[in-house]
C-alpha positions as a printed NumPy array, in Angstrom:
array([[  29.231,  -96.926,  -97.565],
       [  25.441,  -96.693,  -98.583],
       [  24.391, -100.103, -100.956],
       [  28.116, -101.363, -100.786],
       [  29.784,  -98.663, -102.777],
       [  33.324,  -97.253, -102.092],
       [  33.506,  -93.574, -101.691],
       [  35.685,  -91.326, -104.117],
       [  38.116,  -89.337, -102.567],
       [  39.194,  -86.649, -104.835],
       [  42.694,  -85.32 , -104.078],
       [  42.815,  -83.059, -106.98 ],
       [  40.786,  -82.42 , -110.004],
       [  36.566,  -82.221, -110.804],
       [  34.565,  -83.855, -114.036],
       [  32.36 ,  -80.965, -114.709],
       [  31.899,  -78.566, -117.322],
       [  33.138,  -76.543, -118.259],
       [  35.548,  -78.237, -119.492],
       [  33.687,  -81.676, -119.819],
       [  30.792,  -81.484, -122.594],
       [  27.596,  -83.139, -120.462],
       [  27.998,  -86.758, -122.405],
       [  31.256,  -86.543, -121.174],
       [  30.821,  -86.029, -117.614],
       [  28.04 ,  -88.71 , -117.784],
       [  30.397,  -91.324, -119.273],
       [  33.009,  -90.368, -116.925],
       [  29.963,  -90.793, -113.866],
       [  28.98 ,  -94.249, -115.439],
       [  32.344,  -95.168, -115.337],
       [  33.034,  -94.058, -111.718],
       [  30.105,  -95.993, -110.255],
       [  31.117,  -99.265, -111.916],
       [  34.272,  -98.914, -109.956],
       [  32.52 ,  -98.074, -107.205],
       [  30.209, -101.179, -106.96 ],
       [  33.735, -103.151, -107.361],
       [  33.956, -104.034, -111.198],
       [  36.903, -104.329, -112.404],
       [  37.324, -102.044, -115.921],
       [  39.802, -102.709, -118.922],
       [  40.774, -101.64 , -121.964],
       [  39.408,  -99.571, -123.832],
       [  37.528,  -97.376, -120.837],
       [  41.018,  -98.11 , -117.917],
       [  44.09 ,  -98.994, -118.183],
       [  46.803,  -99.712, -115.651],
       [  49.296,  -97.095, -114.796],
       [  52.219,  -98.832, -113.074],
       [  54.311,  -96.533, -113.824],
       [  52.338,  -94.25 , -111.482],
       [  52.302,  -96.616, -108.34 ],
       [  50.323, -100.066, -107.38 ],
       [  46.842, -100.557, -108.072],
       [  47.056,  -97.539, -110.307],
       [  45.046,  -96.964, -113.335],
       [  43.294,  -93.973, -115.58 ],
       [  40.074,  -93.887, -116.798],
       [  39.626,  -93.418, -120.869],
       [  36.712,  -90.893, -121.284],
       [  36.055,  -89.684, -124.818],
       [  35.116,  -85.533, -125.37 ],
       [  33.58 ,  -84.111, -128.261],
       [  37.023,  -82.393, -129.373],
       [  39.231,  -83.713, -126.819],
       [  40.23 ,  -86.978, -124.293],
       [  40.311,  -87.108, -120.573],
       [  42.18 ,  -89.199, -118.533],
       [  41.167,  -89.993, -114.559],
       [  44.117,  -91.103, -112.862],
       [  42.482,  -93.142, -109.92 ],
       [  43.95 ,  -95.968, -107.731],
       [  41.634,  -98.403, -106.279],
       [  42.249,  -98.786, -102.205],
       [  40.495, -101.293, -100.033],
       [  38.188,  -98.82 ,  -98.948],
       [  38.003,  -95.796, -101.385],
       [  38.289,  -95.159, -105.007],
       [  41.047,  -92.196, -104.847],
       [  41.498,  -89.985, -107.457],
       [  45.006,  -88.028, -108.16 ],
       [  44.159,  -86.221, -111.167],
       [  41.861,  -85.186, -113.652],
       [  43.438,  -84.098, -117.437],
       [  43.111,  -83.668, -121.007],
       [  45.453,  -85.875, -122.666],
       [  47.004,  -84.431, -125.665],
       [  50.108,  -86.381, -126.432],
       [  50.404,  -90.598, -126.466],
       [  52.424,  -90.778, -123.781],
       [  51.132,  -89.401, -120.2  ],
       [  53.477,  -86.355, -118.928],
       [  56.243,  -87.053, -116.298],
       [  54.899,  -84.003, -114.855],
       [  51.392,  -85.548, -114.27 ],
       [  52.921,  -88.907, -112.968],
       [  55.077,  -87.004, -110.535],
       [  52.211,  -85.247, -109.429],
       [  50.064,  -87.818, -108.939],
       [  52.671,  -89.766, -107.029],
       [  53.278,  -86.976, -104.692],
       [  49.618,  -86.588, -104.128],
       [  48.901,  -90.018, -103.133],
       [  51.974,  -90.291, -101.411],
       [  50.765,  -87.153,  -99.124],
       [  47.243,  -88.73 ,  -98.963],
       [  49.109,  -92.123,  -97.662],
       [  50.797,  -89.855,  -95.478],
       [  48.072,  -88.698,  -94.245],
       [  46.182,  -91.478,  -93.702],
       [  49.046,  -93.058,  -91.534],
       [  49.513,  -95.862,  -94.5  ],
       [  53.3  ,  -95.474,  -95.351]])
């Protein structure tokens, strides 16, 4: 990719508004290019989301009224992102881990990587 960056492949899920206020969107950007160029993010803006599969994590992004979460594992040669979601309890939803498995599973699938 163009100046060393890896590409974001977006199985499911878009950071626009509505529903992201524009500070939100541009945090959320900011955040996706630093992965892109290779950094490696922690706490507070990612955290790791074994639970979800290896090299799994979700971005932190911080809304006017509300928080979003960008579930996103980081391949060898993309930046791959499973989901996009409001968060609105501590815990992430079983049903958002299950899809987000079965999403990159497919995408592995798909890819001939399983």
């Amino acid at each position: 990719m163009a100046n060393g960056r890896k590409p974001l492949v977006w199985l499911h899920g878009e950071v626009k508004s509505p529903p992201f206020s524009k500070e939100a969107r541009i945090e959320a950007g900011t955040l996706l290019r630093r992965l892109q160029e290779g950094e490696s993010l922690g706490m507070p803006h990612s955290r790791p989301m074994p639970g979800i599969g290896k090299r799994c994590h979700e971005l932190r992004v911080r809304d006017e009224n509300r928080n979003w979460r960008i579930v996103y594992r980081l391949d060898d040669d993309a930046i791959v992102i499973a989901d996009v979601f409001a968060k609105t309890a501590q815990q992430t939803p079983q049903k958002v881990i299950k899809v987000c498995q079965r999403r990159l599973a497919k995408y592995d699938e798909a890819a001939g990587e399983i």
